[in-house]
BALOBA-1460 file (C-alpha; in Angstrom, 3 decimals):
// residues 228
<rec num="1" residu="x" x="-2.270" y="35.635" z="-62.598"/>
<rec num="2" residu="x" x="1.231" y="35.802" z="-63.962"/>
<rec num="3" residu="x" x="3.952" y="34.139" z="-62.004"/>
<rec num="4" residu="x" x="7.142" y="36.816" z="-61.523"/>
<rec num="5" residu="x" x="10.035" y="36.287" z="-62.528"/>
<rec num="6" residu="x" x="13.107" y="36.281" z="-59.975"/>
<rec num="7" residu="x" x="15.141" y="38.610" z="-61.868"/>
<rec num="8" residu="x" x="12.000" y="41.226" z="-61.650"/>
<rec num="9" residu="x" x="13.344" y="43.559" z="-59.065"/>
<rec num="10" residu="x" x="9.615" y="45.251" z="-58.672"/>
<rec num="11" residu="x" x="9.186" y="42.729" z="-55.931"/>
<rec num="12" residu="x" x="10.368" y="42.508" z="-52.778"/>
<rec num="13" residu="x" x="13.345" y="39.958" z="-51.840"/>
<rec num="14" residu="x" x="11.111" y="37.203" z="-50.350"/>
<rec num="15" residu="x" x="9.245" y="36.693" z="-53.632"/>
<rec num="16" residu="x" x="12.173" y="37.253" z="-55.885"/>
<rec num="17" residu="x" x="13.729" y="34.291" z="-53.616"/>
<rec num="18" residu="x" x="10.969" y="32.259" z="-53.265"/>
<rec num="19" residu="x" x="11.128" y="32.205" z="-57.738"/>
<rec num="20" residu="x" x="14.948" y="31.984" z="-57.772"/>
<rec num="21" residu="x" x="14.484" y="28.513" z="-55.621"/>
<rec num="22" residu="x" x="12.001" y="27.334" z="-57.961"/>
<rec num="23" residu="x" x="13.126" y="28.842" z="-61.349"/>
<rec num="24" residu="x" x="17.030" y="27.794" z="-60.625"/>
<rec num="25" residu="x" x="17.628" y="26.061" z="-57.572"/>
<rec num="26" residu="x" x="14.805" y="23.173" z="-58.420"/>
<rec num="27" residu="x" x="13.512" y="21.109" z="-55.675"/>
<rec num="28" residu="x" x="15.751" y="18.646" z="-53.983"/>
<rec num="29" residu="x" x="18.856" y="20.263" z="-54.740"/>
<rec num="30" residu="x" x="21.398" y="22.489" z="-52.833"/>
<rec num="31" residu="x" x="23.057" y="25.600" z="-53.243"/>
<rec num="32" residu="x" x="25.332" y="27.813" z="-51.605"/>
<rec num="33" residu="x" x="24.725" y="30.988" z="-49.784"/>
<rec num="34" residu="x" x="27.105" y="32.809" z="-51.746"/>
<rec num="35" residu="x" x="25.299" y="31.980" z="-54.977"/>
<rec num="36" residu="x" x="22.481" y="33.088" z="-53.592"/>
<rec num="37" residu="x" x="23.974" y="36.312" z="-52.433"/>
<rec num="38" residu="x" x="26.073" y="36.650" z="-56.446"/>
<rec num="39" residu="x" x="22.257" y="36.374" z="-57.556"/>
<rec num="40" residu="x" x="20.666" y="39.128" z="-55.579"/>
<rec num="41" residu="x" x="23.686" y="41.703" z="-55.688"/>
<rec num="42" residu="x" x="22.537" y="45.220" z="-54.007"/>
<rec num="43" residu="x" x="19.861" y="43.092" z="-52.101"/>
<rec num="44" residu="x" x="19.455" y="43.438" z="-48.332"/>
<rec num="45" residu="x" x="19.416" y="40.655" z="-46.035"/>
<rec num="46" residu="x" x="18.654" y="38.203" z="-48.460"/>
<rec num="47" residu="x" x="19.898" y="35.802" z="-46.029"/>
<rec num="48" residu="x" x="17.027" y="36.734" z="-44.290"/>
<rec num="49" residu="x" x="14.831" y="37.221" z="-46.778"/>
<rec num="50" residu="x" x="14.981" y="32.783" z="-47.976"/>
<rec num="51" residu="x" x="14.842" y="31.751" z="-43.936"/>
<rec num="52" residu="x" x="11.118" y="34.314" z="-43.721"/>
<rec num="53" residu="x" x="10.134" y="31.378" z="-46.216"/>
<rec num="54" residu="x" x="10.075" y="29.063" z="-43.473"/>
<rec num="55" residu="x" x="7.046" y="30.952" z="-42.121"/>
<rec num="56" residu="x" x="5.128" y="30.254" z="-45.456"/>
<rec num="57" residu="x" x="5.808" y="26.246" z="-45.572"/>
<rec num="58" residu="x" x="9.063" y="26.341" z="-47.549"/>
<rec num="59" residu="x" x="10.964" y="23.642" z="-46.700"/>
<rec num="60" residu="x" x="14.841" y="24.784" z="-46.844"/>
<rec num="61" residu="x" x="17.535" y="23.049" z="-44.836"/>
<rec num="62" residu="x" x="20.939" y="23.628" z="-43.553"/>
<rec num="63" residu="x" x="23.877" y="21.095" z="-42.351"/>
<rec num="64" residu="x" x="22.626" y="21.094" z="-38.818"/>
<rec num="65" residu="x" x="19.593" y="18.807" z="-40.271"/>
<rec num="66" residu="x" x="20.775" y="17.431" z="-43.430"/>
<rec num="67" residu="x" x="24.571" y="16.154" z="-42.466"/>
<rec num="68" residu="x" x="25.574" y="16.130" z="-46.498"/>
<rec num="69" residu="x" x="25.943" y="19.758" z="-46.474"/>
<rec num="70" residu="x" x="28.333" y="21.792" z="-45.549"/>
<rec num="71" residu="x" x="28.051" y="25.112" z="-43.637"/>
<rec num="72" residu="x" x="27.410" y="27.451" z="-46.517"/>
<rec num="73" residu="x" x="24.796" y="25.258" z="-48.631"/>
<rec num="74" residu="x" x="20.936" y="25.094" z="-48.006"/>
<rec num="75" residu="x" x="18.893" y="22.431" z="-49.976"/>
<rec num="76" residu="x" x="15.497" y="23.209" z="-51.527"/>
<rec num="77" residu="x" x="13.624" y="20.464" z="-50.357"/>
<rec num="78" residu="x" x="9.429" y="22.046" z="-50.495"/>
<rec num="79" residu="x" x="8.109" y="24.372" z="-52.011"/>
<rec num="80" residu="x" x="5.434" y="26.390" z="-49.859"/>
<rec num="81" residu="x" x="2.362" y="29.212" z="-50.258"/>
<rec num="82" residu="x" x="3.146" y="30.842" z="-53.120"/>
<rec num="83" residu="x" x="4.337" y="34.281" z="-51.705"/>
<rec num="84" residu="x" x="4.185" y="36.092" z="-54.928"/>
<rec num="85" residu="x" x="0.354" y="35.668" z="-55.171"/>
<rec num="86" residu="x" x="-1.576" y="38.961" z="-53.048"/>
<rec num="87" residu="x" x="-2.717" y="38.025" z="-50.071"/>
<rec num="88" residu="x" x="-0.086" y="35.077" z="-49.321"/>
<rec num="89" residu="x" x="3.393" y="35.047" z="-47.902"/>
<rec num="90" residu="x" x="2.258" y="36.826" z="-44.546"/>
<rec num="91" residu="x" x="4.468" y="35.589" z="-41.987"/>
<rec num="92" residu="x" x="2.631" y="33.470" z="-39.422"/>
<rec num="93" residu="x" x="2.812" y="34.847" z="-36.172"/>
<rec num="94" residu="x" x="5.196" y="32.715" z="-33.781"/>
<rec num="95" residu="x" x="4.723" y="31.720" z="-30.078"/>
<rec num="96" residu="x" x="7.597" y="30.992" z="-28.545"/>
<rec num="97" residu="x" x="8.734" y="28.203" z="-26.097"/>
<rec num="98" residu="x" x="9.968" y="29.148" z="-23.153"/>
<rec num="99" residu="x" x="13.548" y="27.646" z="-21.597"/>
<rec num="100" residu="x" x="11.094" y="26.141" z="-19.014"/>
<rec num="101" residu="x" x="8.500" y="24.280" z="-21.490"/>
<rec num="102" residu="x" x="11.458" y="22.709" z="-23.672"/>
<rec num="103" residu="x" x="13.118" y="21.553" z="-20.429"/>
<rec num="104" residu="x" x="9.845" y="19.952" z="-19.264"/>
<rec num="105" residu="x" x="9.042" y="18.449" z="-22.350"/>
<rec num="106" residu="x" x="12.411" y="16.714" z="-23.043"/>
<rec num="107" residu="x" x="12.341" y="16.150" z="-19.586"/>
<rec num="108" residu="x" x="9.063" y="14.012" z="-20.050"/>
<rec num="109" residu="x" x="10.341" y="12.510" z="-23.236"/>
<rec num="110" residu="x" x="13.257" y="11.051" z="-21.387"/>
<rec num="111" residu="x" x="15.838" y="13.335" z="-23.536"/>
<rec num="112" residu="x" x="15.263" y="11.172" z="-26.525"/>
<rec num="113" residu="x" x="13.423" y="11.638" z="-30.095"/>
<rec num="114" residu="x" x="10.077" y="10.433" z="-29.512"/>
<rec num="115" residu="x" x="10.589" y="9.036" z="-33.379"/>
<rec num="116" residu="x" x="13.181" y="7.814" z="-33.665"/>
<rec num="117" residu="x" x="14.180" y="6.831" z="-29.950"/>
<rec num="118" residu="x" x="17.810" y="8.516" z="-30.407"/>
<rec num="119" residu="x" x="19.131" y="10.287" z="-27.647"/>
<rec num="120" residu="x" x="21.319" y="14.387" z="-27.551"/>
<rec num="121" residu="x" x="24.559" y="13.436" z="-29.128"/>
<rec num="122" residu="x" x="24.231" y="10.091" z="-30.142"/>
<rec num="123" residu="x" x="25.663" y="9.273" z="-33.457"/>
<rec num="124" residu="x" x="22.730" y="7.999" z="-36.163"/>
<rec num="125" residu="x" x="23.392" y="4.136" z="-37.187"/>
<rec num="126" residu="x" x="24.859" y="5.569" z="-40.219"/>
<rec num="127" residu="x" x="27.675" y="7.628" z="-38.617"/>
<rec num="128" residu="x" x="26.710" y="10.399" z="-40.406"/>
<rec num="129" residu="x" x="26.613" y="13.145" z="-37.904"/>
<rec num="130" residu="x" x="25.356" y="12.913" z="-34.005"/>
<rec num="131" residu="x" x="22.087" y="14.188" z="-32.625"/>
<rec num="132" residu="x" x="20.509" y="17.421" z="-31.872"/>
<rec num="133" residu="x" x="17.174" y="17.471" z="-30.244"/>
<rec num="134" residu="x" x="14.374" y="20.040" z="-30.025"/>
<rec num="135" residu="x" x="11.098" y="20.942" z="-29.677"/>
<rec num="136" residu="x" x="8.008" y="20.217" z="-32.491"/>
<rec num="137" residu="x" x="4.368" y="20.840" z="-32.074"/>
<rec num="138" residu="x" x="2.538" y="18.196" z="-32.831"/>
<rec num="139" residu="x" x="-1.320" y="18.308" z="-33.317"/>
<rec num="140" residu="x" x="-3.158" y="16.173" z="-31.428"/>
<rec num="141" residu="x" x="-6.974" y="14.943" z="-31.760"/>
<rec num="142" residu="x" x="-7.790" y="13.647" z="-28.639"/>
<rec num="143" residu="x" x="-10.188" y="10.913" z="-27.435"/>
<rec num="144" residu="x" x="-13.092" y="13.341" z="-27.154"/>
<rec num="145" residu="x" x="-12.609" y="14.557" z="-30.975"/>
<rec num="146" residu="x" x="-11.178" y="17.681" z="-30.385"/>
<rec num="147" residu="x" x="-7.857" y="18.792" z="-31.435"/>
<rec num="148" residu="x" x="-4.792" y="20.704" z="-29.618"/>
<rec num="149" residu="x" x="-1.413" y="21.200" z="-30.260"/>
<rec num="150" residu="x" x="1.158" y="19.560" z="-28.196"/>
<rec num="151" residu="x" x="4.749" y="19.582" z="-27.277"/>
<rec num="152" residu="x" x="7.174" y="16.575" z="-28.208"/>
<rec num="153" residu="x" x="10.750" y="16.197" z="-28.799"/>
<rec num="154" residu="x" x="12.850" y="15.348" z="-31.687"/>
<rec num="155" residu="x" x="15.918" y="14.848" z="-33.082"/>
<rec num="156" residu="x" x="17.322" y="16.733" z="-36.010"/>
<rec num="157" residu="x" x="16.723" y="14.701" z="-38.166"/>
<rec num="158" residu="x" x="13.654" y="13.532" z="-37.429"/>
<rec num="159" residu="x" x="11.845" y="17.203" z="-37.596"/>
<rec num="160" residu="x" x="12.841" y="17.570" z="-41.469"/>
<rec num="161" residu="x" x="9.603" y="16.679" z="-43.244"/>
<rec num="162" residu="x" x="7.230" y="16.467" z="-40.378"/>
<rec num="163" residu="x" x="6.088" y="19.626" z="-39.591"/>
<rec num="164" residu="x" x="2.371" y="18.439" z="-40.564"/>
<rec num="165" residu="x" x="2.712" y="14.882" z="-38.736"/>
<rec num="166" residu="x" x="-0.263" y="14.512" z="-36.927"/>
<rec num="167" residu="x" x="-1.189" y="11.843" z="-34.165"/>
<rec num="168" residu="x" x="-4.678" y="10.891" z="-33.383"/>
<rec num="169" residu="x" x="-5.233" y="9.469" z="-29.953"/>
<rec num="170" residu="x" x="-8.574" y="8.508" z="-30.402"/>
<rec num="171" residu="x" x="-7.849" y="5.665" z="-33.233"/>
<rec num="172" residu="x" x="-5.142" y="4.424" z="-31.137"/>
<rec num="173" residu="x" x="-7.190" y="3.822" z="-28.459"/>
<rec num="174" residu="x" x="-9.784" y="2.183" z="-30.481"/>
<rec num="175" residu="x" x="-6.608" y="-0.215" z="-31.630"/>
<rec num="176" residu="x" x="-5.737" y="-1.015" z="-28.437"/>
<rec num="177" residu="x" x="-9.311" y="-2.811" z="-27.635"/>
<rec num="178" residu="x" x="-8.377" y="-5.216" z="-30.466"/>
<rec num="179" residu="x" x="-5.458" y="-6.589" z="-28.610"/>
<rec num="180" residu="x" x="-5.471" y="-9.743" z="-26.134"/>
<rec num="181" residu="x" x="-4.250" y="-9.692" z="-22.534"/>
<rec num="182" residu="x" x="-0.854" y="-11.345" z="-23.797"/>
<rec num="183" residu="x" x="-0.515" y="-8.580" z="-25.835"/>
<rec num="184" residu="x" x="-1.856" y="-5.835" z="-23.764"/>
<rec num="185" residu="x" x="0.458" y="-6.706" z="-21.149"/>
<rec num="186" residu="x" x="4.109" y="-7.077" z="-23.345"/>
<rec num="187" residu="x" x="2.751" y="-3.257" z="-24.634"/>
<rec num="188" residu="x" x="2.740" y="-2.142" z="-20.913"/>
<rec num="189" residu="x" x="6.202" y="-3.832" z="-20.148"/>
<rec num="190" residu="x" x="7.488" y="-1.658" z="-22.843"/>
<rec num="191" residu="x" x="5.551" y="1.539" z="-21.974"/>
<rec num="192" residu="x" x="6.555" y="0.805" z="-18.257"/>
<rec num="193" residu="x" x="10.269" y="0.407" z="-19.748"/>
<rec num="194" residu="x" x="9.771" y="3.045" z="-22.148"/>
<rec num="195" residu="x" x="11.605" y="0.873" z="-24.849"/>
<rec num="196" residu="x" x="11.240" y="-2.049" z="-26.866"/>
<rec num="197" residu="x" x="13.538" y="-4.819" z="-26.578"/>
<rec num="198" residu="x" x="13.732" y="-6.586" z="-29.949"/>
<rec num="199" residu="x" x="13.780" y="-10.410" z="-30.016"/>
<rec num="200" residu="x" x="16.748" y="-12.105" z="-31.775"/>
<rec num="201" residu="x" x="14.236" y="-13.188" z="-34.663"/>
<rec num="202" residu="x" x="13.292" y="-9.527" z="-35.285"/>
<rec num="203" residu="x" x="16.953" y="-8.331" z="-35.172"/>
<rec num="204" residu="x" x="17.697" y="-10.984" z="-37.552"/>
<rec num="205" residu="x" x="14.530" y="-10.014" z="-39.828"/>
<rec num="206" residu="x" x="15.510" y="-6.556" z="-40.118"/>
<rec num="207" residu="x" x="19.031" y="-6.911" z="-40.804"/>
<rec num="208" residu="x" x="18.332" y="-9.279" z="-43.590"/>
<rec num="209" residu="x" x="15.446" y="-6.461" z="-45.301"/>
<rec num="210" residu="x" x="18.136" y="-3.975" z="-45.639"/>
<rec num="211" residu="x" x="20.681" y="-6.650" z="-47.484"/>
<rec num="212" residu="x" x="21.015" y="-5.914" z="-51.236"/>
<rec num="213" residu="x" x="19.009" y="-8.901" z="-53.709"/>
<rec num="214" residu="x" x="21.700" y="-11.421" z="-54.044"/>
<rec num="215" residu="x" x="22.722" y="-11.388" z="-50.398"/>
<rec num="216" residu="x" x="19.269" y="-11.673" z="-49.314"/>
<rec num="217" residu="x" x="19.383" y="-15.053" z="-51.714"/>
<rec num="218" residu="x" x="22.299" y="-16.477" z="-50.164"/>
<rec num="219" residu="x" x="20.494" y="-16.298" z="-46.244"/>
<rec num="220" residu="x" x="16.383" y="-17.123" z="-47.634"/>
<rec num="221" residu="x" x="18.432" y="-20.452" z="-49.672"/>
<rec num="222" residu="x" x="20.080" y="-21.338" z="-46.306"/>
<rec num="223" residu="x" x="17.078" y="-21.103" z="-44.364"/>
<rec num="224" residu="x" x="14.194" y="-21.953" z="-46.977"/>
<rec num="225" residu="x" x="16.812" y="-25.350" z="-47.516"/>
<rec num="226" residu="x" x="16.891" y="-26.081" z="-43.502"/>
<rec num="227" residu="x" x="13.333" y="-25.862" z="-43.280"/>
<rec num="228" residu="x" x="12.410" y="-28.751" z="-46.086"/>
């Protein structure tokens, strides 16, 4: 079929959107709401009419998750089900978390991202912005094979991106038999602690992997010249 246009005002706002991302906007970059709103002029709730994208994949964020922008820009970062095609762009029904599952589950998850380990108002290493955490679904195959969805918390920035992260219990328990009683028993000291305490070697070995190339020549001569 042909695709629409955005500027075809026989469709409805979400499709004529939905194009106007793709057709201007372009993946990856931002714009403003009120460009948005100068594009659709006489449109309803067009506001409303980008964030129903959500429902359909569309990946469009806002300066609570990406910390670059300011309060009236969105960025384009996925495009989803193409909501101009029949059949498509039916909003997926919701079920909604109650205040007593999200305090249980960050309750369970210590109040911290389960990805990234950072906690409700922490600032990120880069001191771009602090923490917000809430509640994903995560699917879940299980040790018997079958699947369900799960609660787990994250942090802001974390979420952006992952909404089809999956985690598969059954391979990491099949992982886990390859390991020696050494090993088996530091993993348990850091389940038991629910943290990871890094040894000065890997603190060292991951500060040096983020050092630009001639930096990184300066330590590997000092220590490849020690070790002759």
């Amino acid at each position: 079929m042909d695709v629409p246009s955005w500027q075809d005002t026989k469709n409805g706002g979400k499709i004529r959107v939905a194009r106007w991302l793709v057709e201007v906007v372009g993946v990856g970059n931002a714009f403003t709401k009120t460009a948005m709103r100068e594009a659709f002029p006489g449109v309803t709730q067009i506001d409303r009419r980008m964030r129903d994208l959500r429902d359909n994949g569309w990946v469009i964020l806002t300066s609570r998750e990406d910390p670059s922008l300011n309060s009236n820009e969105h960025r384009f970062v996925q495009e989803g089900e193409p909501v101009w095609v029949p059949g498509k762009g039916k909003s997926k029904p919701k079920s909604t978390l109650t205040a007593a599952q999200r305090s249980e589950t960050m309750k369970a998850d210590n109040y911290l991202c389960r990805s990234c380990g950072v906690g409700a108002g922490e600032q990120y290493g880069d001191s771009r912005g602090s923490a917000q955490l809430d509640i994903a679904r995560r699917q879940v195959t299980l040790a018997d094979g079958t699947t369900e969805t799960q609660l787990v918390t994250e942090c802001n920035r974390c979420r952006v991106g992952n909404g089809a992260r999956d985690a598969d219990v059954s391979a990491l328990l099949l992982d886990l038999e390859s390991l020696g009683s050494v090993e088996r028993k530091v993993l348990a000291q850091w389940m038991q602690a629910d943290q990871r305490t890094y040894s000065i070697l890997e603190r060292l070995w991951g500060t040096y992997r983020t050092l630009p190339d001639q930096s990184r020549a300066v330590i590997k001569q000092k220590i490849l010249g020690e070790s002759q």
